[in-house]
N, C-alpha and C positions, 0 to 999 in steps of 0.2 A: 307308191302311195295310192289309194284308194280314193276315190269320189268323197267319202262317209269319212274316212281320215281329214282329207282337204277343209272339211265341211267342219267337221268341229274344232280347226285350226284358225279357220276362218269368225266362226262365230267366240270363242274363246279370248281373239286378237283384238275383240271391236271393241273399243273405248265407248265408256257410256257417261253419258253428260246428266247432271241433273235433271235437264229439261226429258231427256227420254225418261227418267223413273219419273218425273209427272205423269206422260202421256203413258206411261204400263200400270200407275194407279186409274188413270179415266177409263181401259180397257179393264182392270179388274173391279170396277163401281160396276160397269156395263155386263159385263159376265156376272157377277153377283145378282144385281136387278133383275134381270132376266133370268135367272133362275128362280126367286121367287115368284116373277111373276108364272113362269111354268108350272110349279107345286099348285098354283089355284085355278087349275084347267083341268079337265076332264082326264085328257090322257095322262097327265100329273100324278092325279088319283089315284090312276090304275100303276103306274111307276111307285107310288109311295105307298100301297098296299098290297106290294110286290119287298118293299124291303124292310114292313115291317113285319112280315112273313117267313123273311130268310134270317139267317144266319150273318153279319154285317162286319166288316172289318173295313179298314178305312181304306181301300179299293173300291169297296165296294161302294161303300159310301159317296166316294170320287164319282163311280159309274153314274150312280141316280142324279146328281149333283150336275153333272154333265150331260146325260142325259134333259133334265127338266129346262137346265139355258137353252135348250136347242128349241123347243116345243113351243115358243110364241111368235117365232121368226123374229125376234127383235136384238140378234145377237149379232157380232161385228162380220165384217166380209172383208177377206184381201183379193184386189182384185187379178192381180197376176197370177195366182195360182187358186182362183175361185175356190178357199177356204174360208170356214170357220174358225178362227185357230183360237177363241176364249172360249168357248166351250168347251175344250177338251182341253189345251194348258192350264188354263186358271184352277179348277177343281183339281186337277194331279197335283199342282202346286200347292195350294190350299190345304190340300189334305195331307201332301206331306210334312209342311211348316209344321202341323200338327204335332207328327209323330218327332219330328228333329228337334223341336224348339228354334226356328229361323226366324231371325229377324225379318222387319220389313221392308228393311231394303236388299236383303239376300232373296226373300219372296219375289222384287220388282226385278232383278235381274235373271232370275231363272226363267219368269215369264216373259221378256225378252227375249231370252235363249230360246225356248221354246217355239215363239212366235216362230222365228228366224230359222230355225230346221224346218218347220212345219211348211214355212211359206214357202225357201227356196227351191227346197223338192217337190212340193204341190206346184209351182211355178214348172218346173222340168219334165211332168208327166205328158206332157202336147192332149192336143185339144181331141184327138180320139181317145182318151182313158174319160175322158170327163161323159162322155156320152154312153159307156157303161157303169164306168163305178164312181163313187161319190167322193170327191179330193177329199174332205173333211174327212171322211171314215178313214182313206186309205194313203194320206200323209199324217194326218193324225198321229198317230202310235210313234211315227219320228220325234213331233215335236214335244209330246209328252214324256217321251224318253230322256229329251237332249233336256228338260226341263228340269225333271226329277234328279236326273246325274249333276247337276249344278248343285241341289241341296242337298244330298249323297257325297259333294266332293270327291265325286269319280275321277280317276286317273283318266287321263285321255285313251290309255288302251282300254279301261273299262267302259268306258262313254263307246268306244268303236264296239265294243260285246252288246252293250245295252242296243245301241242303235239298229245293229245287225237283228239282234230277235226282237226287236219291234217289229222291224219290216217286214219278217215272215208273220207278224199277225196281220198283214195288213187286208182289208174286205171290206167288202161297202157297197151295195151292187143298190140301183137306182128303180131296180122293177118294183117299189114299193108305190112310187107314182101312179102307175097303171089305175088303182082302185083307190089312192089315196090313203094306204096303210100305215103303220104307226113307226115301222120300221125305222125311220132317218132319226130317232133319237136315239135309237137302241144304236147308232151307228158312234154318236157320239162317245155315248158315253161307255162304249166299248174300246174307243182309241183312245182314250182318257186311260181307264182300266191297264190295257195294252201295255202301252209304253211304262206306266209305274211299274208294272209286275217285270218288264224286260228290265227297265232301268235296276228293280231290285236284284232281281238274277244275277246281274253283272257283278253288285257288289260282291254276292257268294261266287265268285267264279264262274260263272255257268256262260260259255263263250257263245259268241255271235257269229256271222259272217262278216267279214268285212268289208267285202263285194256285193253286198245285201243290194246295191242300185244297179250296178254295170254288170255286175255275174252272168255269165252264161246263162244261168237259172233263176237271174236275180228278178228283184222288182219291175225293172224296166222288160225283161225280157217277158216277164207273165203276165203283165197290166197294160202297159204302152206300146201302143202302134206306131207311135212318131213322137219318142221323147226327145227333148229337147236339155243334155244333159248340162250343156255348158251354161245353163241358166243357175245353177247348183254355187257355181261360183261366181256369175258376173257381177260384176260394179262391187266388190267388196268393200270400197270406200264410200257405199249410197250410207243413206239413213237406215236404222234397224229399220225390220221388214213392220215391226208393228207401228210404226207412226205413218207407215205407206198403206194401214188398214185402217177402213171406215167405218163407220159408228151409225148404224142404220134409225132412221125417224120414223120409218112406218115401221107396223110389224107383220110384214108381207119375206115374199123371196124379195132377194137386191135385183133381182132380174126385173121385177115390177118396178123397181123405187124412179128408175129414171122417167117412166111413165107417169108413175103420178106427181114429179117434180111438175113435167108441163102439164098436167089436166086438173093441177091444182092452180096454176099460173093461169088456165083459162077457164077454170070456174071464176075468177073476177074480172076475167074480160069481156065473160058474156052478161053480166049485170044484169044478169034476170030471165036474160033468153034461154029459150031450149035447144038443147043438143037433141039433133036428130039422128045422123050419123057421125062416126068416129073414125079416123084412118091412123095405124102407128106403123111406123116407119122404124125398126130397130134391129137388132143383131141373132145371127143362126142359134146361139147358144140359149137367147132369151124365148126365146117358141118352140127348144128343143126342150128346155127343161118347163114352160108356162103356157103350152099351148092347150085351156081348159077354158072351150067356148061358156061350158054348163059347166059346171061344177056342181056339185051335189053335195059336198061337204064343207064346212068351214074352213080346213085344210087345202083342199083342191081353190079353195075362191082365194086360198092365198099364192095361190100357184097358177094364177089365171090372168093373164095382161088384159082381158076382155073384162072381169067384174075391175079389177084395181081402176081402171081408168074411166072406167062407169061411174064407180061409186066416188071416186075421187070428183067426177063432174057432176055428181046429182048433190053431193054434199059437202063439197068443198073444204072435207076434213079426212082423214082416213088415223080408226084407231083402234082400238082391239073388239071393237064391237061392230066393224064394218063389213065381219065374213059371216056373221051368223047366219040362218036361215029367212030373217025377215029382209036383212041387207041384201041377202043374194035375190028375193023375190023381187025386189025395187029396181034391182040392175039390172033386170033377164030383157026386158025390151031394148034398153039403150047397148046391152052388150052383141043383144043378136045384128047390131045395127054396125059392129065394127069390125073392122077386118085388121090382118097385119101382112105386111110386109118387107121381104129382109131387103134392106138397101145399103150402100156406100153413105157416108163415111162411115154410121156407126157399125156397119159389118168390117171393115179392113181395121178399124181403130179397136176391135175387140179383141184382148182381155184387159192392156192398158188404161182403154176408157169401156165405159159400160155408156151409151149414152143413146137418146133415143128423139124421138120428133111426133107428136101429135096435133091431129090437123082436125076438124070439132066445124062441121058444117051448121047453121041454124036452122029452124023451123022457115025463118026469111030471105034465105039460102046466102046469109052471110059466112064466108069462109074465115076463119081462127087456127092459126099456126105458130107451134111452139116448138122449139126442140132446146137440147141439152148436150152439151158434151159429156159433162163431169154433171155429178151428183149428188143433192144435198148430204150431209155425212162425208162425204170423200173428205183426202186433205186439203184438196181445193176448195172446198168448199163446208168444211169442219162446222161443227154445231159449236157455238161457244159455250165456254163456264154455265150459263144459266139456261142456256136450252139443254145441256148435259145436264144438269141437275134437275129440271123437270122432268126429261125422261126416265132417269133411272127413280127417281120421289114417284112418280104414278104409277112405274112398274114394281115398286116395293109395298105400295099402298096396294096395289091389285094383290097382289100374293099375301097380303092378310098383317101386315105390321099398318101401325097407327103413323100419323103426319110426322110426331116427332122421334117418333124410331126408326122411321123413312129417312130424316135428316141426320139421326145419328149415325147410322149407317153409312150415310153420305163422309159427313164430318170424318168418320173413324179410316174409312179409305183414300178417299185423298188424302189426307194427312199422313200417310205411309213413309213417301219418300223421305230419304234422312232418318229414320227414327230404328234405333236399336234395339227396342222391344220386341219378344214376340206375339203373332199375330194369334186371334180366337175367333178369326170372321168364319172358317169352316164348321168347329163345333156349334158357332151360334148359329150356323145355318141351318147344319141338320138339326138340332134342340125344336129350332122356329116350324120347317116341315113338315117333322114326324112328330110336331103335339098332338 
């Protein structure tokens, strides 16, 4: 038996509770929102006058779909194998309900599924793939695959073909960072694409590897320096992997959020005083992927642990108008004033906890210290019902629907679980974008 056998034995066998199809409609509200909110962004633009130029098949569709959730940074994080996984399962789902006619509780469980390849194997790549290629782009295509073969009703040998040519599409490489390029949506919404078209293949026969992870040649042996395979199968009796992913409240990287968890805790503790200097105390992975003193672009300021915890202490809010050009001019002195460094616990507690410490000198040389284990959005520390509904309500308003089409919206997704109708949240997505 094969790793990629094991794996879809594993996720096939897991009994799913109603409470988890609640928690895979909050994740597809959350993947939904944020992708409107992406369609009414610059790079959006250029994504939606890119496919209303081509030729569109509901791949394709999928790809832009997947693509625009990625683009505000406000899309969900697993922290064990530092994915995306609604960006890229939700839209392959989505788009295939379309073409099958799938219920919406056949939709909540394929997204499930999806999470749950996506995350184990992103979990198993060790923490040198992640400093070249991007988990999201190059686990992706697994869990987009293992998704789509759910509403396909792939045989399990067919689910091993699908899964196998996903993994040879698998790419995603991080040199986009460098100049702050557009590339990391294109990452998306090409493992979205991926996996559907592998997952389709299978159904017409068109075989896979089934060593695609351990082969000689395979995944691990061309991307990973130190995989860690047996994570692939541990704890098969945990919780699906999607209720162990977090729901982001800023729209920053997650590598920022544990920063502004405390710099937002000490924007009220200094009660008017000014921050003069700033010290963060956080993890290698967080300054390998965020270490942008300047940033020059609205992008890079979201990729910058120096503006997030600036502007989180100058305004004691942070929200999608906190990277522009004026915001970044406002931070450039309080950021040049901060330094970072990688320390214990939160370096040895990384990828399990993402957690961080900010320490916020005054003008009166009063010293302020905050740190974090866990992070707002994690499941320790979950957004509830109504802070989830303001987020995805502002992020649907942002992307160009009205208060009460924001709520219908809301209404029409959670309400998913149980219900034996099929879904039209895809087509009304694209209808909504590409007016």
């Amino acid at each position: 038996m094969s790793l990629t056998q094991d794996l879809i034995g594993l996720i096939r066998n897991k009994p799913v509770t109603p409470a988890d199809l609640d928690h895979a409609a909050l994740f597809t509200l959350d993947a939904v929102a944020s992708a409107y909110a992406g369609g009414a962004t610059a790079v959006g633009a250029i994504l939606r006058n890119w496919a209303a130029a081509t030729d569109r098949d509901l791949k394709r569709n999928a790809l832009l779909m997947g693509a625009l959730t990625h683009i505000t940074e406000t899309d969900d994080l697993h922290r064990a194998s530092v994915t995306h996984p609604g960006c890229v399962v939700v839209p392959a789902v989505l788009a295939t309900a379309e073409r099958t006619g799938a219920s919406s509780t056949q939709v909540l469980h394929a997204i499930l599924q999806g999470f749950e390849a996506m995350c184990r194997i992103g979990s198993a790549v060790g923490p040198a793939h992640y400093r070249i290629w991007h988990n999201t782009a190059t686990c992706g295509p697994f869990g987009s695959a293992m998704a789509v073969a759910s509403l396909l009703d792939l045989t399990d040998e067919q689910t091993l073909d699908a899964l196998g040519n996903a993994g040879t599409q698998s790419s995603g490489l991080w040199q986009f960072m460098q100049n702050g390029d557009m590339s990391k949506h294109l990452h998306a919404g090409r493992a979205c694409e991926s996996g559907m078209l592998a997952a389709e293949m299978a159904q017409h026969a068109l075989t896979g590897p089934a060593e695609i992870l351990e082969g000689d040649r395979g995944f691990f042996a061309g991307t990973c320096a130190d995989p860690v395979a047996q994570n692939i199968l541990r704890n098969p009796q945990e919780a699906w992997q999607l209720v162990l992913t977090s729901i982001k409240p800023w729209p920053s990287c997650r590598h920022t959020h544990p920063i502004i968890d405390c710099a937002l805790e000490i924007y009220h503790l200094l009660d008017g005083a000014e921050a003069s200097e700033v010290e963060i105390k956080t993890y290698q992975a967080a300054l390998d992927v965020c270490d942008c003193p300047e940033p020059e672009t609205e992008y890079q300021a979201k990729f910058s642990l120096y503006h997030t915890a600036a502007i989180a202490l100058l305004d004691g809010v942070v929200g999608l108008d906190s990277f522009d050009a004026e915001a970044r001019l406002r931070s450039q002195s309080l950021r040049r004033a901060t330094s970072v460094t990688i320390v214990d616990p939160y370096a040895s507690r990384y990828p399990n906890s993402w957690g961080a410490e900010v320490t916020v000198l005054t003008g009166s040389g009063e010293r302020i210290k905050v740190s974090r284990k866990d992070c707002k959005g994690d499941p320790e520390l979950a957004l509830d019902g109504t802070e989830m509904r303001q987020k995805a309500t502002g992020l649907l308003e942002y992307g160009g629907l009205s208060k009460a089409h924001a709520h219908q919206v809301c209404d029409q997704i959670l309400s998913m679980p149980g219900k034996t109708d099929s879904v039209s949240i895809f087509s009304d997505f694209i209808q909504q974008v590409m007016r």
